[in-house]
TIMI-272840 format. One record per residue (C-alpha): residue in three letters; x, y, z. Coordinates in steps of 0.5 Angstrom, whole numbers, padded with zeros to 4 digits, always signed. Layout:
ALAXYZ
...
***
This chain:
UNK-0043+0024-0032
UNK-0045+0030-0030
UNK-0048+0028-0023
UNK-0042+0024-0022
UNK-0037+0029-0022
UNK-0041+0033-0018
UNK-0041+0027-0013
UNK-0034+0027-0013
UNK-0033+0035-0012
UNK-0038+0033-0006
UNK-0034+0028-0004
UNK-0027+0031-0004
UNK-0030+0038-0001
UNK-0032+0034+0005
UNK-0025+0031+0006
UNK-0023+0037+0005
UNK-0027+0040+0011
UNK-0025+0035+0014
UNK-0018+0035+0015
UNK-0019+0043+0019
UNK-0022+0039+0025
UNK-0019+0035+0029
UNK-0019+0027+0029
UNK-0026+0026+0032
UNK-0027+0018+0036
UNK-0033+0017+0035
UNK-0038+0021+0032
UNK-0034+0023+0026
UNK-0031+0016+0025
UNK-0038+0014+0025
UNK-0041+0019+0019
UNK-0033+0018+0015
UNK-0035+0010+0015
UNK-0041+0011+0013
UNK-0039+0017+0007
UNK-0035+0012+0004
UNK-0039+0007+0004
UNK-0043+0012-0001
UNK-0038+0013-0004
UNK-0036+0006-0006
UNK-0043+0005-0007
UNK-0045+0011-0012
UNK-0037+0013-0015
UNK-0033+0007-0016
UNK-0037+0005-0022
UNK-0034+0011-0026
UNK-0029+0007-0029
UNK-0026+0002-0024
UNK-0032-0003-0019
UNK-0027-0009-0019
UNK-0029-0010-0012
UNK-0022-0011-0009
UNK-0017-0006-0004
UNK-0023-0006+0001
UNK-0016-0007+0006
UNK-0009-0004+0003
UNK-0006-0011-0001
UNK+0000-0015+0003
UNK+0004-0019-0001
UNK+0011-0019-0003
UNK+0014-0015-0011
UNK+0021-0018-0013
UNK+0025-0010-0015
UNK+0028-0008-0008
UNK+0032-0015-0007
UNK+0032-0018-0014
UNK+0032-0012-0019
UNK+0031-0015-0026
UNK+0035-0022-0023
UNK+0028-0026-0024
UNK+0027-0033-0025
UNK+0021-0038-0024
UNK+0024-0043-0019
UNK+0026-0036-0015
UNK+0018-0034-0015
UNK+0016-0041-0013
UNK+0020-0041-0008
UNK+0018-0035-0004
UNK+0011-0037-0005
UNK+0013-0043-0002
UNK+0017-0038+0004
UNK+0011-0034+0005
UNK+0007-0041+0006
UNK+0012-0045+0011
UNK+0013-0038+0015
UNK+0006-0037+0017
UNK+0007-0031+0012
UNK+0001-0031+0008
UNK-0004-0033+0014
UNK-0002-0025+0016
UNK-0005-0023+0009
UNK+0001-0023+0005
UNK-0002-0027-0001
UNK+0001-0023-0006
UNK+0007-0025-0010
UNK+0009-0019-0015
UNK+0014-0020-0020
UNK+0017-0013-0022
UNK+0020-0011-0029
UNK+0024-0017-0034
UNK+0019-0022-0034
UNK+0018-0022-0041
UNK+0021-0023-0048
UNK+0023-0017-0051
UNK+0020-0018-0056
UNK+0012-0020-0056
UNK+0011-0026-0062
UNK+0007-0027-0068
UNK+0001-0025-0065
UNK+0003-0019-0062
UNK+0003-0022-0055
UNK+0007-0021-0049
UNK+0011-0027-0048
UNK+0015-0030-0041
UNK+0022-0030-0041
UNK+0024-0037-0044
UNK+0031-0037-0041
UNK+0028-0035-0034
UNK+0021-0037-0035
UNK+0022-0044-0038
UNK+0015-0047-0036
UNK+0010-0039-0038
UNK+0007-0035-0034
UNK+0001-0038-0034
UNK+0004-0044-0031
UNK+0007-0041-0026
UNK+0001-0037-0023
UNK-0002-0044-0024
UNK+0003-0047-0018
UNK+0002-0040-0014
UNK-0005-0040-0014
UNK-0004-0048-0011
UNK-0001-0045-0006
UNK-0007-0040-0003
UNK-0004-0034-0006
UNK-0004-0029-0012
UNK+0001-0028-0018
UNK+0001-0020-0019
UNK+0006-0018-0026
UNK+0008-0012-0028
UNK+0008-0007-0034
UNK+0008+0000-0037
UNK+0004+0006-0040
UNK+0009+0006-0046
UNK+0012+0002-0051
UNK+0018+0000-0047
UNK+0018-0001-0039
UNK+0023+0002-0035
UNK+0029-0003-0036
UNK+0029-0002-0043
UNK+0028-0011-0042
UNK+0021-0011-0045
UNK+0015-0009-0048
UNK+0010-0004-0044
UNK+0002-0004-0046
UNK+0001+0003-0050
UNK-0003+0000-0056
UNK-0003-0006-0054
UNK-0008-0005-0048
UNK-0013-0009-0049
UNK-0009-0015-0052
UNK-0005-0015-0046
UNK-0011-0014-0041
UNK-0013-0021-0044
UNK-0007-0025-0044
UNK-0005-0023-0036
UNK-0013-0025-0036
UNK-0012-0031-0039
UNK-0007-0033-0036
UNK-0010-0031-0028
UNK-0006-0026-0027
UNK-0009-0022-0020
UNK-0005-0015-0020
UNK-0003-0011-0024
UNK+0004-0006-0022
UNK+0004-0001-0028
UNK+0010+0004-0030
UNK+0010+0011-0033
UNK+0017+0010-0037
UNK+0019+0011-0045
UNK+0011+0014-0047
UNK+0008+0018-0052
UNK+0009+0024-0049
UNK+0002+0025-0047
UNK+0000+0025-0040
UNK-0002+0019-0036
UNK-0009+0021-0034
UNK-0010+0020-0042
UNK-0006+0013-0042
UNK-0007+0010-0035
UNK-0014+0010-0036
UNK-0014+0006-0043
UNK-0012+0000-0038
UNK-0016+0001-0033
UNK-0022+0000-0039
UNK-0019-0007-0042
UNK-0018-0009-0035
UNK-0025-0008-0034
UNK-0027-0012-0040
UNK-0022-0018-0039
UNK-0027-0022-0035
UNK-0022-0024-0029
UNK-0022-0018-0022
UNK-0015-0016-0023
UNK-0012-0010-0018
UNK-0009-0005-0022
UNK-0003-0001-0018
UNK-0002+0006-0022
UNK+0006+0007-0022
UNK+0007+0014-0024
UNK+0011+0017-0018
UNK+0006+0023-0016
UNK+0008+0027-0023
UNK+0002+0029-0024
UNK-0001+0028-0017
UNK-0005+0021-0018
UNK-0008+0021-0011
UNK-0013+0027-0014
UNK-0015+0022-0020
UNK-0013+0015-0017
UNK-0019+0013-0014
UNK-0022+0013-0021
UNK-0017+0010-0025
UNK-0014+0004-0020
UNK-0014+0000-0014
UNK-0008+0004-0011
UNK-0003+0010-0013
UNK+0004+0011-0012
UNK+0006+0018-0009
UNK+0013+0019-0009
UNK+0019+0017-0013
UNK+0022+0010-0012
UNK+0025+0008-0004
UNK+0032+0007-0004
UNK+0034+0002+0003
UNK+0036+0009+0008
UNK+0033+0012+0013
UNK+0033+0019+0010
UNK+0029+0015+0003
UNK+0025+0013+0006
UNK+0023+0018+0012
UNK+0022+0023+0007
UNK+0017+0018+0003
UNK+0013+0018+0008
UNK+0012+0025+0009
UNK+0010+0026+0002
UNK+0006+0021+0002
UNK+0002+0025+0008
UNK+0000+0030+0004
UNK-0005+0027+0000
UNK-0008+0023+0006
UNK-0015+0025+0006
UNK-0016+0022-0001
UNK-0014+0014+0002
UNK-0020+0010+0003
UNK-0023+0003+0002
UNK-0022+0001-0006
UNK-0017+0006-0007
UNK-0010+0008-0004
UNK-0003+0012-0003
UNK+0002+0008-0004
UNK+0010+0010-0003
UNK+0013+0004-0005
UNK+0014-0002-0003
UNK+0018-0005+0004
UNK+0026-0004+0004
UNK+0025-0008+0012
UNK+0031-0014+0011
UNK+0034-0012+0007
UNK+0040-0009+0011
UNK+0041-0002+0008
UNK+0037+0000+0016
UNK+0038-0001+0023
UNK+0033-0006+0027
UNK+0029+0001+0030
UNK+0029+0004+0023
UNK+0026-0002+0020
UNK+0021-0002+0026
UNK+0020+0006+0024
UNK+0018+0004+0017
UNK+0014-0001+0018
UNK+0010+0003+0023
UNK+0010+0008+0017
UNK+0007+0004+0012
UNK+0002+0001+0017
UNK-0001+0007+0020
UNK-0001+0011+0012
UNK-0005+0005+0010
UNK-0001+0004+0005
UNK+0001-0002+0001
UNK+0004-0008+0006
UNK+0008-0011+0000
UNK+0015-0014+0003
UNK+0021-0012-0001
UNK+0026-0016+0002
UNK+0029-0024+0000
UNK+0023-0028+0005
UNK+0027-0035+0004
UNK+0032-0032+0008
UNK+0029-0028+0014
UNK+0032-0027+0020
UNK+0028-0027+0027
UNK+0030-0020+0028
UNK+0027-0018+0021
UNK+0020-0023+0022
UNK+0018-0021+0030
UNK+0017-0014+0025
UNK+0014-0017+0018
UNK+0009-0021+0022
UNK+0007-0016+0028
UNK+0000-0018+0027
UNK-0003-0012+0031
UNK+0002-0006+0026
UNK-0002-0011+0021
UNK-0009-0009+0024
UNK-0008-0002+0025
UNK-0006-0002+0017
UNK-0012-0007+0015
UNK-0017-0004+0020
UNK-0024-0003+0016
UNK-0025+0004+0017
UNK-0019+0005+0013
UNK-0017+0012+0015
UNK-0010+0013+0013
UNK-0006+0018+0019
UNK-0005+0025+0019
UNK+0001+0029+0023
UNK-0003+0032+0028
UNK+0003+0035+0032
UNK+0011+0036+0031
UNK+0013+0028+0031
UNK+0006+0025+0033
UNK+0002+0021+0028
UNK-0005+0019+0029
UNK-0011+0016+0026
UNK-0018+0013+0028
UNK-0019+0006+0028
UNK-0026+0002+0028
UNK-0029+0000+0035
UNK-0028+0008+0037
UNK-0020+0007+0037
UNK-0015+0011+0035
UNK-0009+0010+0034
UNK-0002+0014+0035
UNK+0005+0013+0033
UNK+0011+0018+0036
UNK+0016+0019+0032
UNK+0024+0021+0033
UNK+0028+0023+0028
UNK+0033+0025+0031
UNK+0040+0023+0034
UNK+0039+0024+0041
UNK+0033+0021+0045
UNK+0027+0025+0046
UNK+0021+0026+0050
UNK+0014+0026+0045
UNK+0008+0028+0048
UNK+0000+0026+0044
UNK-0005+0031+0047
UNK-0011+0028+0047
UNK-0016+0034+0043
UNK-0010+0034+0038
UNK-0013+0027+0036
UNK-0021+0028+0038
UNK-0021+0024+0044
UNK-0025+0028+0050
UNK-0019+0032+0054
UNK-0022+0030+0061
UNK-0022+0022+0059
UNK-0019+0016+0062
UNK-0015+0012+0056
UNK-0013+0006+0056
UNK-0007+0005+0052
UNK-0004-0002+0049
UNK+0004-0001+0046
UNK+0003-0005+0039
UNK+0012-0006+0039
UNK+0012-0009+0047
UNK+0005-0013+0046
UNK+0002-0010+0052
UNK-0003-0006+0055
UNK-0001-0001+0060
UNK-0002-0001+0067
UNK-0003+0007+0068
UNK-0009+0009+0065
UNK-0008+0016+0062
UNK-0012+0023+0061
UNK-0011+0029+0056
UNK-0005+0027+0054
UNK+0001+0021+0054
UNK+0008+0022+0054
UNK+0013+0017+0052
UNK+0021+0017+0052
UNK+0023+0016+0045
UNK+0030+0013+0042
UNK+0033+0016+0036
UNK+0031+0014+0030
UNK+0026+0010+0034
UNK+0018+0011+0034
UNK+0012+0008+0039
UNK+0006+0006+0037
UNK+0000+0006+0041
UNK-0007+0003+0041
UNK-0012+0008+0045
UNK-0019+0006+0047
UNK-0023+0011+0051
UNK-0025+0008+0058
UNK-0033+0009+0059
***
């Protein structure tokens, strides 16, 4: 154990080190590639080494549309609208049910049971028709005796037991929450589960859902698969934009196997403008956080899927190099991206238009280079090529999103 917290402090010091710098295109993407290949190597082995989020997860979670009005012919119908829409072609393979699945009490056994009025044919049943389809069923739980509805039983003291039950029943994820616990922190109780997943026999990507308390990024990637650095998004600009700078902060300490997660997706649910929404997922996209889909996908306007399924905003956020985005200067987002890209986000938040502008040695291009610069929104590549900086005209509340490739 030794050796691996001196890794670990290694690891964290170089990320640290490397944050002082500017974003550099080709030979430091290079060497932070190969650094976490390191470190999922030598580190990931410590607690968890299920092999899962080598990209953020894509799917969809019931709670911001649905809360706890749940029932199984609502699931099966969205694995259903994930398929028929050309959804989980994209990656959108998780389907998420959030809390009061269950009964409130677990049975004579002390297992957890699904809700019989809601969940007639079981939960095993229904992850049996979600597999059917290609995807993967995900349920929630928490770190304490009842989860945050009061509705039904958490896993304190039954880790074990319910790590085995969800196994069984071929459960893929694992969203778990923080509420009605002990009192202890939750880097004495998340661990717990982390070790019955790991005996259960079955790769079950575990979602650590304690609202940044204690500032999970720091000991997350020890513990779970992704963690969630913020309080709960509500369906509004100024939630979400706030969400997402403080999911920001802790951008160093995202990488392949272990994410920041600011909640799910509000876009479609109709509390946002269009060009809010685009803001959003552009946001999420480049944080490299979890894609998983909040709104009712049986009912998706067109307006609403020309954002969702915008595979080139995907690639940026399932890119392998897996480097989540930085403010580099005022309302300019960036990130390197495999193939020696990197990509820019220029955002205003503003009520009046704005003209933004991304400096080429604030992102670590060479400032004398050519560059060629693909509108990811529009799908085009423009035709001007550009040296030392790009400027666009932003709308309010609106952002631009580009793809930069050096030209040799």
């Amino acid at each position: 154990m030794e050796s691996t917290s001196l890794l670990f402090v290694a690891f964290i010091a170089f990320n640290i080190l490397s944050s002082l710098s500017p974003l550099i295109v080709s030979v430091s993407a290079s060497s932070k590639l190969k650094n976490y290949s390191y470190y999922e190597e030598h580190m990931r082995r410590n607690l968890l080494a299920n092999g899962l989020a080598t990209t953020p997860p894509m799917g969809w979670n019931s709670w911001n549309h649905f809360g706890c009005q749940i029932e199984e012919n609502v699931i099966r119908e969205t694995a259903d609208g994930l398929v028929s829409s050309g959804l989980s072609k994209l990656g959108y393979t998780y389907i998420n049910l959030d809390d009061c699945w269950a009964e409130l009490n677990r049975d004579d056994e002390g297992n957890l049971v699904g809700k019989k009025s809601t969940f007639p044919s079981g939960i095993k049943a229904l992850a049996d028709y979600v597999h059917s389809k290609g995807l993967k069923l995900g349920l929630y739980s928490d770190a304490g005796y009842f989860t945050c509805s009061n509705q039904m039983p958490g896993s304190l003291g039954h880790e074990e037991q319910d790590a085995k039950t969800f196994a069984s029943w071929g459960i893929d994820y694992l969203k778990y929450d923080d509420c009605d616990n002990d009192g202890s922190k939750p880097t004495t109780r998340y661990p717990v589960m982390t070790q019955a997943l790991m005996k259960a026999g079955r790769p079950i990507f575990f979602s650590l859902c304690e609202w940044g308390d204690m500032h999970p990024a720091l000991w997350g990637s020890q513990v779970g698969n992704s963690w969630r650095t913020t309080s709960d998004i509500s369906d509004s600009w100024d939630s979400m934009i706030t969400i997402a700078d403080m999911n920001e902060v802790y951008a160093d300490l995202a990488r392949p196997g272990g994410w920041n997660d600011p909640d799910m997706l509000e876009v479609g649910n109709g509390g946002m403008t269009k060009d809010e929404y685009i803001v959003h997922f552009s946001l999420w996209a480049i944080s490299k956080a979890p894609l998983l889909l909040g709104c009712d996908v049986r009912n998706v306007s067109q307006d609403i899927m020309d954002i969702i399924a915008n595979v080139e905003v995907i690639a940026v956020n399932q890119d392998p190099l897996g480097v989540q985005a930085k403010k580099v200067r005022n309302e300019v987002w960036a990130a390197p991206l495999s193939g020696y890209r990197v990509v820019i986000l220029l955002l205003n938040r503003k009520s009046n238009r704005a003209t933004i502008t991304a400096y080429w040695d604030d992102i670590g291009i060479p400032e004398n280079s050519f560059v060629e610069a693909r509108d990811i929104w529009e799908h085009k590549t423009l035709e001007k090529k550009f040296v030392a900086n790009l400027t666009a005209t932003v709308e309010p509340h609106a952002c631009k999103m580009y793809v930069l490739q050096p030209i040799p």
